[in-house]
C-alpha positions in Angstrom: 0.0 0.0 0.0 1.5 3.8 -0.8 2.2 5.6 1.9 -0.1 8.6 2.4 3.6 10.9 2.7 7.1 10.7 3.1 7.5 12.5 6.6 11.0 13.3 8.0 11.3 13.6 12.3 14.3 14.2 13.7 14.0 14.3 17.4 17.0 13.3 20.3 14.1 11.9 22.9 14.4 8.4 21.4 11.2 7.2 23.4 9.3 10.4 22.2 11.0 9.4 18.5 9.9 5.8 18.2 6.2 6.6 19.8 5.9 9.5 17.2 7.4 7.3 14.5 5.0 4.0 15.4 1.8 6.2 16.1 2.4 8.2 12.1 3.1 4.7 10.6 -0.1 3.2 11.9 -1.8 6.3 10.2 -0.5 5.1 6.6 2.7 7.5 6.6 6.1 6.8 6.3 8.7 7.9 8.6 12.3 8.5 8.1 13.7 9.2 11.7 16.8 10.9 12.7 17.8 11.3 16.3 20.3 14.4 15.7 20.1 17.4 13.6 23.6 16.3 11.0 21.8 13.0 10.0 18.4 14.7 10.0 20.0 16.7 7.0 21.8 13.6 5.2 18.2 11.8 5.5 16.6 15.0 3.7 18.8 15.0 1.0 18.7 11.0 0.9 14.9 11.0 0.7 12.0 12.7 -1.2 10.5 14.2 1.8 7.0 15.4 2.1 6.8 17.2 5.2 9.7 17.8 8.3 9.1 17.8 11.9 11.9 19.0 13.7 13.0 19.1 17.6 14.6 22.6 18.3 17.3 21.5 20.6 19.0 18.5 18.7 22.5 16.8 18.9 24.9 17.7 16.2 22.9 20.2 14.4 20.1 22.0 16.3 16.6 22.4 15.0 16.8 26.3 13.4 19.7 25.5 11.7 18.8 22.5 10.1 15.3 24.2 9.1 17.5 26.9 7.6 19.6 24.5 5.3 16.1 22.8 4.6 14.8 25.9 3.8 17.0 27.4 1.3 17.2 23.8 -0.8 13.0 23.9 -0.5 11.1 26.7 -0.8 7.6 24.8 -0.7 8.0 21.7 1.9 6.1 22.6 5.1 8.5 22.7 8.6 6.5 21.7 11.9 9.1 22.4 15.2 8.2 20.9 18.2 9.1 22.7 21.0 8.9 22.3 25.0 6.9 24.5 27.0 9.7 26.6 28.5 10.8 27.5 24.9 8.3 30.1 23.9 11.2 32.6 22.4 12.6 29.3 20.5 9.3 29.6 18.5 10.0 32.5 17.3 13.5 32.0 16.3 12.1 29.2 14.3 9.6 31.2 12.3 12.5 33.1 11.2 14.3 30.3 10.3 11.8 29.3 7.8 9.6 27.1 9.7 5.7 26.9 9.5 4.1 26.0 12.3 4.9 24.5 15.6 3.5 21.7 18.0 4.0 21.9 22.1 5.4 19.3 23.9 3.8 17.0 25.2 1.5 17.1 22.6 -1.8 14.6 21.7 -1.3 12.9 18.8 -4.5 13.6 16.9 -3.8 17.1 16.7 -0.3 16.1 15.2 -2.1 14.2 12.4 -4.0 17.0 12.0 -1.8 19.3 11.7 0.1 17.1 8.9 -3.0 16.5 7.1 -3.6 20.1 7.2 -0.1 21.0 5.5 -0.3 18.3 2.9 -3.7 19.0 1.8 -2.7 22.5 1.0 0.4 21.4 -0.6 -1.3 18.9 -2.9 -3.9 21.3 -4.0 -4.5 20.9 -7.7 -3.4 23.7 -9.7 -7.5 23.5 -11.0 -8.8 23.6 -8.0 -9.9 27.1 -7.7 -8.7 30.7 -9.3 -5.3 30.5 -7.8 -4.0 33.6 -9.0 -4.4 37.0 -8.0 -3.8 40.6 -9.1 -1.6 42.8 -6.9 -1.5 46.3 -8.8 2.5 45.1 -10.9 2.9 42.0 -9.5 0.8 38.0 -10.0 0.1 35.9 -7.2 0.6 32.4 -8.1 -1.1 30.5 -5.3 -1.3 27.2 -6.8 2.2 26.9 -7.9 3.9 29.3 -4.7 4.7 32.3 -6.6 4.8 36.0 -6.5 5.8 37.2 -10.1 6.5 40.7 -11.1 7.2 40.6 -15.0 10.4 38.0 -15.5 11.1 38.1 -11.8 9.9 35.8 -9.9 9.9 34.8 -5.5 9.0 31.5 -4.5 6.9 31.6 -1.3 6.7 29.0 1.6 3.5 27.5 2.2 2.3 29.2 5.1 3.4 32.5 3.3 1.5 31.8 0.5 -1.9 30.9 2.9 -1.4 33.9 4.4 -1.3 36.3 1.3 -4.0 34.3 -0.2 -6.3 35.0 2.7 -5.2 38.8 2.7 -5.9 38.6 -1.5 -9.4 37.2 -0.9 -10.2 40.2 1.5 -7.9 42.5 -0.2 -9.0 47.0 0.4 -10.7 45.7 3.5 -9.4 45.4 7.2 -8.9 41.8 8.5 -8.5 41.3 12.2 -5.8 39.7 14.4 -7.8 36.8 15.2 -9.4 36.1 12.1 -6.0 35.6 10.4 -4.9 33.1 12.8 -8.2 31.4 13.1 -8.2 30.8 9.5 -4.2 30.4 8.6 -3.2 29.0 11.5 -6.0 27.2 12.8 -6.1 28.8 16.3 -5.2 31.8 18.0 -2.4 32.6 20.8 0.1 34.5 21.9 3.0 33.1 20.4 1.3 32.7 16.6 0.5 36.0 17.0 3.9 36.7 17.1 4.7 34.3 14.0 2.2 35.6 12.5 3.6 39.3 12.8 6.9 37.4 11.0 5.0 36.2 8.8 3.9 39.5 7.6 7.1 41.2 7.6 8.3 38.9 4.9 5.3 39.7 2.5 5.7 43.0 3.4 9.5 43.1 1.9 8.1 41.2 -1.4 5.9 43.5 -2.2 7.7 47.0 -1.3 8.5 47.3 -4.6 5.4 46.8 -6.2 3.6 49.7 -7.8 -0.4 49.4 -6.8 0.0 47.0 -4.0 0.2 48.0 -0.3 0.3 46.0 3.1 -1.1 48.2 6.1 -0.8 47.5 9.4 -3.9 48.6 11.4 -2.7 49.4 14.7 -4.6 47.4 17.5 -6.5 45.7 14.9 -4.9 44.0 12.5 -4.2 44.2 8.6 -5.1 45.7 5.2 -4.1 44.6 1.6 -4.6 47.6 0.1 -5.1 47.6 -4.3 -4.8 50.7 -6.3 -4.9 49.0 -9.8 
């Protein structure tokens, strides 16, 4: 039978690993495990990963930096961290470092599926499912394929970047709150994705700076505005 995805977990906890591991591959996935951060990588490379979730303090290599490397050799593959409780600044970091969403430790396992099943649906999206492509005054939004294209230049997006702008594109000269970004990009609202989120936004914002009849507002206390002028 073919394996719903390909998922890589790198994680030092070796109890935590193999539960992880055995509970994923009774869900139809399979699972590549690494128990430190410089095998983690050689297993990426190795292997046509799917989806990474990745321990932040790892052996070797820790978790941001190995996201990082991940990162720049693939735009599109979703990052989960896991992170322990006591880490809340460490979620952060990793946002910057490229990754998309993070799980608390210790976490149920049915919100981990969930979370997977989340990513890959979005990353599996058919290209005609939907009008996946947007407007945005000089530049294209190409939400379907990742990609924000102004003429022959083009910037490949992350996932969660690209679920974020869409949202903003499907509610574009109109004020979205706090809240109703996270509760539809994220799935949930707190603190700390509240903080990712505001990452999140600072990247889009740099894309489109350029852009001639495109404009990202920040609505102080309130939340944001994807402003058209063209």
């Amino acid at each position: 039978m073919q394996p719903k995805a390909k998922i890589l977990l790198v994680e030092d906890d070796s109890t935590l690993g193999f539960v992880v591991k055995d509970n994923l591959e009774e869900h139809g996935y399979e699972v590549i495990f690494s128990s430190d951060g410089e095998s983690g990588w050689q297993q990426f490379m190795r292997h046509n990963i799917d989806i990474c979730l990745l321990d932040v303090m790892l052996p070797k290599k820790d978790g941001m930096t190995l996201a990082t490397q991940i990162r720049k050799k693939n735009e599109k593959i979703p990052i989960l961290f896991l992170t322990a409780k006591s880490m809340d600044e460490d979620r952060i970091s990793g946002f910057k470092a490229g990754g998309d969403d993070y799980i608390t430790k210790p976490f149920n396992m049915t919100e981990l599926l969930l979370r997977i099943e989340v990513f890959l649906k979005r990353t599996r999206k058919k290209p005609e499912e939907g009008n996946g492509r947007f407007e945005l005054g000089s530049l294209v939004f190409d939400y379907n394929n990742l990609l924000l294209m102004d003429g022959s230049r083009k910037q490949q997006l992350t996932q969660k970047e690209a679920d974020l702008l869409q949202f903003l594109c499907t509610h574009a000269n109109a004020v979205v709150k706090r809240e109703d970004i996270l509760l539809n990009v994220w799935g949930k609202e707190d603190y700390f994705l509240g903080r990712s989120m505001d990452v999140f936004m600072t990247k889009i914002r740099k894309y489109l700076k350029d852009a001639e009849g495109v404009e990202l507002q920040t609505i102080h206390g309130v939340g944001f505005k994807l402003v058209l002028s063209k």
